[in-house]
N, C-alpha and C positions, 0 to 999 in steps of 0.2 A: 595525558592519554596513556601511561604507562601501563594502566589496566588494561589494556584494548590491543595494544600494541601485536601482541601474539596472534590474534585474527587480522594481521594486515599483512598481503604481500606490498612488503618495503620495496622488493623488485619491480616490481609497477607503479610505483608510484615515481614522480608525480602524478595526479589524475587530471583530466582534461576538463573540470569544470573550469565554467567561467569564473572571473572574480564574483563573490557576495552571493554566486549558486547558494541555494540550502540544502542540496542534495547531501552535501559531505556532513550538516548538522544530522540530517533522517539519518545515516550510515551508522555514526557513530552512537546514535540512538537504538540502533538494532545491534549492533555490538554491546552495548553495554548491557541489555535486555538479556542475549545470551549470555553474558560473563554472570550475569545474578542467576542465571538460570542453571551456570556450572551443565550444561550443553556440554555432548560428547564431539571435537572438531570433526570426528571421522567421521558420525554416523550424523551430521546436521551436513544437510543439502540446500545451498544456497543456487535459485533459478530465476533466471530474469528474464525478458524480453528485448526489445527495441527501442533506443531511445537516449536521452542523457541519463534518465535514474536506472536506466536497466547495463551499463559501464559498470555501475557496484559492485556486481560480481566478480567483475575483476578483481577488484580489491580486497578482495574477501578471502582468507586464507582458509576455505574449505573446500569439499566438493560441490565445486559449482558447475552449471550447467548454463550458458550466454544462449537463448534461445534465435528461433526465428518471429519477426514482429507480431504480436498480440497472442504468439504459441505459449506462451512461458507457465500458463496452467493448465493446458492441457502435457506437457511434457514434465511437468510438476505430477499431475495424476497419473502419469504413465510410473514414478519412480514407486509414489505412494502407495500403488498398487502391488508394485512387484517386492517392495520391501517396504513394510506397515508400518516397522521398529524405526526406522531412523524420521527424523525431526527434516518434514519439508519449509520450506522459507519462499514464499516469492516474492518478488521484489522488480514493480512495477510502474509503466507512468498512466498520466490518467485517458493520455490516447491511444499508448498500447494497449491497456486494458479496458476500456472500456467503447473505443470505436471501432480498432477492425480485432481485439479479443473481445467484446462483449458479448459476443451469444458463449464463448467459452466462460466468460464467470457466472453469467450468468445460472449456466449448468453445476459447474462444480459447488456454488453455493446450494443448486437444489439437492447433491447428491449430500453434502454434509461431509465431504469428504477430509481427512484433519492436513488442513494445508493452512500456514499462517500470512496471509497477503500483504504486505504492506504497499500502500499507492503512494507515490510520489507525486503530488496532487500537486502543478506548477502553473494550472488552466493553459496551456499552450503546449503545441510542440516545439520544443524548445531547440532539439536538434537539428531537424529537416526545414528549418526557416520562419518558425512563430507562427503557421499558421494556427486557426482556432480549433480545441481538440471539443471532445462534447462535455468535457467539465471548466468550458470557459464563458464564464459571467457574463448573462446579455445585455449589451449594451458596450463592453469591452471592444478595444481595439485588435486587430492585429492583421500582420500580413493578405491572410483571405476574407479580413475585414476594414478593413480601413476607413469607414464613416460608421462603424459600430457594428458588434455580432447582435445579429437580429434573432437567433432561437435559443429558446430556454436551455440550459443547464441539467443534466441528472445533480438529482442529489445523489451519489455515491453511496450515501448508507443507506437510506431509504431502500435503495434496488437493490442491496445485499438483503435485506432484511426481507421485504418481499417475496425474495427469491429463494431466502432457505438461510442464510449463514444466522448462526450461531451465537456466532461475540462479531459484534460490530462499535466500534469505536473511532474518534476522529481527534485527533491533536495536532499540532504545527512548530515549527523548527521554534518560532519564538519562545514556546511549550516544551522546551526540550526534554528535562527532567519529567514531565505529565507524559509525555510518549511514549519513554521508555516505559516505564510505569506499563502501561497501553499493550505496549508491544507482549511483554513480560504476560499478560493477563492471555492477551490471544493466543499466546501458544501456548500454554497451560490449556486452555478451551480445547477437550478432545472433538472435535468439527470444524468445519471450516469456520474461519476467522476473515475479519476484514479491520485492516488500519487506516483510514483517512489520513495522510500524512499531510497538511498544507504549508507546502514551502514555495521561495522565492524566485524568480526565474527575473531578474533585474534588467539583462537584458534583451531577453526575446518577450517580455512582456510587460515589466515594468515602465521602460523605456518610452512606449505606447501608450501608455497609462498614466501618466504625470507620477510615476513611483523608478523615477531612473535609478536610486541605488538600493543597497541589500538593508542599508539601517531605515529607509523612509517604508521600505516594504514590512519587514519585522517589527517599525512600529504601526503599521497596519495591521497585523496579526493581532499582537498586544490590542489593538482598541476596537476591533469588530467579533474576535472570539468573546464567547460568554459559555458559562457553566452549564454544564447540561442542567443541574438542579435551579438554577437561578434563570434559564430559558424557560421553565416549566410555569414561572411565575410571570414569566412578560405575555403581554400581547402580539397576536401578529405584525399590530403596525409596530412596536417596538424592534423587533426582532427584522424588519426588514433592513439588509444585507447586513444583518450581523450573520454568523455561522458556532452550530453550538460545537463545545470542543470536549469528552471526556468518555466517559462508557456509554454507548447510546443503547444495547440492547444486549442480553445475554440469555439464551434459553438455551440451554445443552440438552440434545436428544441425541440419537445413536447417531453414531460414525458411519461412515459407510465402506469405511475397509474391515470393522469389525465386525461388522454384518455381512460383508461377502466372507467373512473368514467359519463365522458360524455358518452359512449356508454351506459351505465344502464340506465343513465335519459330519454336517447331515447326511452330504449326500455319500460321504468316505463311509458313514456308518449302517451303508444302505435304507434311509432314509427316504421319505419325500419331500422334493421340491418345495 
């Protein structure tokens, strides 16, 4: 880790995950994503939410911003706004961001605004007591489940894609080297970006699920991820609960801090609206 080392406050650490968490595998996934990317520390803004993956920020020897629960992209477009030049980072779980922040990504995906999201996809809240977040598998167990979660799942990319992002991609802690990869791609992408991050939660949800440790989980990764390109050739009944893992969609159209940047010069130039 001696590459990485330089983005970690050492004074924080230790970090509070559990044992076999994959939170710290995403972390250093996104650290090493910036180190190939030779990223400016000062001008990269690392912003999180609520939750065990949205703690990262701490760790993170930049300017980081630890938000309030499911705030963490709209206080992300608050920064992107006021200064265009520096490199936004969120860095999210999948109930922060997608149950009580979901009309917030929702949005920022429609505006296209250049913010690089990565989700820390763990299907549970893993913090506040395992209950089930809305990217946890039906039929899964957990705390506000306990003889099975009875409603469907968002796909996560799917609703980014729908809704306007840009570079949408999904990889997992077991994928770690393919992530980074990932990560690297979505912020390169001037628009909004989405990382599907799928990692471990051993024990607020493994546990529950006949996967009580972090190696019986990882080799669950390993044997239900399949290739985007080689999903393209299965069937649906093949493909059921597998999960595809790699670049799921890329169409770059204008940014939307570039585009409110040209509407000012219009209007600086006495112009029309």
């Amino acid at each position: 880790m001696a590459d990485i080392e330089k983005y970690l406050r050492k004074s924080a650490l230790p970090h509070i995950w559990c044992p076999g968490c994959g939170n710290g595998i995403l972390l250093t996934a996104i650290l090493r994503a910036i180190d190939k990317l030779q990223l400016d520390q000062q001008k990269t803004i690392i912003v999180s939410g609520i939750g065990c993956s949205s703690r990262a920020s701490g760790y993170m020897n930049f300017n980081t911003v630890h938000t309030a629960h499911g705030r963490a992209l709209t206080v992300a477009t608050g920064i992107k706004m006021a200064n265009p030049e520096l490199e936004v980072i969120v860095i999210t779980g999948d109930g922060d961001c997608t149950a009580i922040g979901g009309n917030h990504f929702i949005h920022a995906a429609r505006r296209n605004i250049g913010l690089t999201t990565i989700v820390f996809n763990n299907s549970i809240y893993g913090m506040t007591g395992g209950q089930s977040s809305p990217l946890t598998p039906i039929d899964s167990r957990s705390t506000t489940a306990p003889f099975g979660h009875m409603e469907r799942s968002f796909d996560i990319a799917q609703l980014a894609i729908a809704a306007g992002a840009t570079y949408v991609a999904r990889g997992s802690a077991y994928h770690a080297a393919m992530l980074t990869d990932l990560i690297v791609k979505g912020i390169e992408n001037k628009g909004f970006s989405v990382i599907d991050g799928i990692t471990q939660c051993p024990i607020g949800y493994g546990r529950k699920n006949k996967m009580p440790t972090a190696a019986a989980m990882l080799l669950w990764q390993r044997d239900h991820a399949v290739m985007v390109k080689a999903a393209a050739k299965m069937t649906p009944e093949a493909m059921t609960g597998k999960f595809v893992i790699g670049e799921l969609y890329h169409s770059p159209t204008a940014e939307y801090t570039a585009e409110y940047a040209r509407l000012v010069a219009r209007l600086q130039e006495g112009g029309r609206a």
